[in-house]
N, C-alpha and C positions, 0 to 999 in steps of 0.2 A: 621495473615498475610493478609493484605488486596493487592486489586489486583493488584496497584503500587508498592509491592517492590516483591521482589525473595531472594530467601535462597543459598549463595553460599557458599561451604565446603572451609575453612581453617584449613591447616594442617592437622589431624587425624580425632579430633573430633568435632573439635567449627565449627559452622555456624555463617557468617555473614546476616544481613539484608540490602540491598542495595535497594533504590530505581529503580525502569524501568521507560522507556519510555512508556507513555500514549498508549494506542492502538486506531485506528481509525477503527471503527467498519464497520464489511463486506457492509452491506449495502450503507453506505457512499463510497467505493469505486466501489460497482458496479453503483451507481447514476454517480459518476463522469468518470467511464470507458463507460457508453451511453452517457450522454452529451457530451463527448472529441469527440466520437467518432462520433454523430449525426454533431459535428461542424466542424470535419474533413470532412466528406461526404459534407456538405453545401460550404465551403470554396473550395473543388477543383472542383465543378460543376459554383463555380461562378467565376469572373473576376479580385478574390484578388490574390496578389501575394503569389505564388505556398508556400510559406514560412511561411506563416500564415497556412497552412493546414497542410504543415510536423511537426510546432508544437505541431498540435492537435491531427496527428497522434503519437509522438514522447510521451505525456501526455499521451493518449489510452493505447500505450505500456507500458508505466509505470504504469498506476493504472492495466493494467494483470499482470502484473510481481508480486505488489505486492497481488495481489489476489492468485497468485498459491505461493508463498513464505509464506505467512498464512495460507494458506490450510493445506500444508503441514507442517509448525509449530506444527498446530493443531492436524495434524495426531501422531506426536509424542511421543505424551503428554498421 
């Protein structure tokens, strides 16, 4: 079983092998939860409109989200 597929119980006793989705590993989302958020801080100290910054903000809050959604994935396991 390599790390793209997962084992899911059908019926009693058969397992299926089903591919997963690719994981994006922790580091790549903490690089991109600082840069969002480095461009969010830059964006509402300057004179772009306010909307370019809640984007960066709105991006920030998502690569946290899925940092703590992984974490705890992780914890499970």
């Amino acid at each position: 079983m390599t790390n793209t597929e997962e084992r899911t119980m059908i019926g009693h006793d058969t397992t299926e092998i089903r591919p997963s989705r690719p994981r994006v590993s922790r580091p790549v989302w903490w690089l991109l939860l600082v840069v969002c958020a480095v461009c969010n801080m830059a964006t509402s100290m300057s004179d772009l409109h306010f909307l370019v910054g809640a984007g960066f903000g709105l991006a920030a809050g998502g690569c946290a989200a899925a940092l703590i959604v992984r974490h705890h994935a992780d914890r499970r396991r």
